[in-house]
C-alpha positions in Angstrom: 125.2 23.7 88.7 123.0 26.3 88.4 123.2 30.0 90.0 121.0 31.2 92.9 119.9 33.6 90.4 118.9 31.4 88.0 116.9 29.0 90.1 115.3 32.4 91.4 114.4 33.6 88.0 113.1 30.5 87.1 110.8 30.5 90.6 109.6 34.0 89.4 108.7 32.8 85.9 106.8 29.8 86.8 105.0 32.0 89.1 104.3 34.8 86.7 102.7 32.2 84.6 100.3 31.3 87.2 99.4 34.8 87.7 98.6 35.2 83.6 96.3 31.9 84.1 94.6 33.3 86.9 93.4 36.3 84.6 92.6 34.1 81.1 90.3 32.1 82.7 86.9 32.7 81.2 84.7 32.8 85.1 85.3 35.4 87.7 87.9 34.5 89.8 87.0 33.3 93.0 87.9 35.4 96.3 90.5 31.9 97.3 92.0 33.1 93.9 92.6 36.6 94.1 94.3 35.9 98.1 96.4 33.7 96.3 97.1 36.1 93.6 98.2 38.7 96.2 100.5 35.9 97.8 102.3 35.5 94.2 102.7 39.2 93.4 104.2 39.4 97.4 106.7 36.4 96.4 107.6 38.2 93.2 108.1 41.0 94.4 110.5 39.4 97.1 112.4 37.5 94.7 113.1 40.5 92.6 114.5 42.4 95.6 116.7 39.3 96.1 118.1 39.2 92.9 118.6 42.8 93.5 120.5 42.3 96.4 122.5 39.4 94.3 123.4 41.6 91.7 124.5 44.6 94.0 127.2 42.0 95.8 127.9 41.1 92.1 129.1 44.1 91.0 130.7 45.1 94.7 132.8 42.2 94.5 133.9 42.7 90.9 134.8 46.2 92.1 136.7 45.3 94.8 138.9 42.5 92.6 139.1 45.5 90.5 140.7 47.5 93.0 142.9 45.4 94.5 
Protein backbone atom coordinates (compact mmCIF):
# COMPACT_ATOMS: atom_id res chain seq x y z
CA UNK A 1 0.00 0.00 0.00
CA UNK A 2 1.44 3.04 -0.66
CA UNK A 3 2.12 6.15 1.79
CA UNK A 4 0.13 9.43 1.72
CA UNK A 5 3.36 10.84 0.92
CA UNK A 6 4.02 8.95 -1.74
CA UNK A 7 0.77 9.26 -3.66
CA UNK A 8 1.34 13.12 -2.86
CA UNK A 9 4.76 13.18 -4.42
CA UNK A 10 3.64 11.36 -7.18
CA UNK A 11 0.48 14.14 -7.58
CA UNK A 12 3.25 16.87 -7.49
CA UNK A 13 5.35 15.15 -10.11
CA UNK A 14 2.79 14.58 -12.67
CA UNK A 15 1.85 18.01 -12.13
CA UNK A 16 5.26 19.53 -12.42
CA UNK A 17 5.42 17.80 -15.69
CA UNK A 18 2.53 19.64 -16.99
CA UNK A 19 3.87 22.85 -15.95
CA UNK A 20 7.41 22.07 -18.02
CA UNK A 21 4.98 21.24 -21.09
CA UNK A 22 3.24 24.33 -20.75
CA UNK A 23 6.58 26.29 -21.30
CA UNK A 24 8.23 23.88 -24.32
CA UNK A 25 5.50 24.41 -26.40
CA UNK A 26 6.68 26.30 -29.40
CA UNK A 27 3.25 29.13 -29.58
CA UNK A 28 2.61 31.69 -26.85
CA UNK A 29 0.68 30.27 -24.27
CA UNK A 30 -2.71 31.18 -24.32
CA UNK A 31 -4.23 33.37 -21.35
CA UNK A 32 -6.74 29.70 -20.37
CA UNK A 33 -3.00 28.39 -20.07
CA UNK A 34 -1.26 30.58 -17.94
CA UNK A 35 -4.71 30.54 -15.25
CA UNK A 36 -4.16 27.08 -15.28
CA UNK A 37 -0.53 27.34 -14.77
CA UNK A 38 -1.15 29.57 -11.67
CA UNK A 39 -3.77 26.79 -10.47
CA UNK A 40 -0.81 24.05 -10.62
CA UNK A 41 1.91 26.15 -8.99
CA UNK A 42 -1.12 26.99 -6.07
CA UNK A 43 -1.55 22.97 -5.85
CA UNK A 44 2.11 22.46 -5.60
CA UNK A 45 2.77 24.57 -3.45
CA UNK A 46 -0.12 23.07 -1.17
CA UNK A 47 1.04 19.69 -1.45
CA UNK A 48 4.51 20.61 -0.45
CA UNK A 49 3.20 22.30 2.76
CA UNK A 50 1.32 18.92 3.30
CA UNK A 51 4.16 16.79 3.06
CA UNK A 52 5.69 19.29 5.33
CA UNK A 53 3.20 18.94 7.84
CA UNK A 54 3.56 14.88 7.26
CA UNK A 55 7.10 14.90 7.88
CA UNK A 56 6.90 17.21 11.06
CA UNK A 57 4.31 14.48 12.70
CA UNK A 58 6.96 11.97 11.41
CA UNK A 59 9.66 13.00 13.18
CA UNK A 60 7.29 14.20 16.51
CA UNK A 61 6.11 10.81 16.76
CA UNK A 62 9.56 9.12 16.37
CA UNK A 63 10.59 11.55 19.16
CA UNK A 64 8.07 10.80 21.39
CA UNK A 65 8.57 6.64 20.97
CA UNK A 66 12.01 7.87 21.64
CA UNK A 67 11.17 9.27 24.86
CA UNK A 68 9.03 7.06 26.24
Amino acid sequence: MNSPAAAIRSEVHQLIQLQIQTFKQPASITSAELDEYHLRSKKIRTLYAELDRIGTQNVVGLQLQQAS
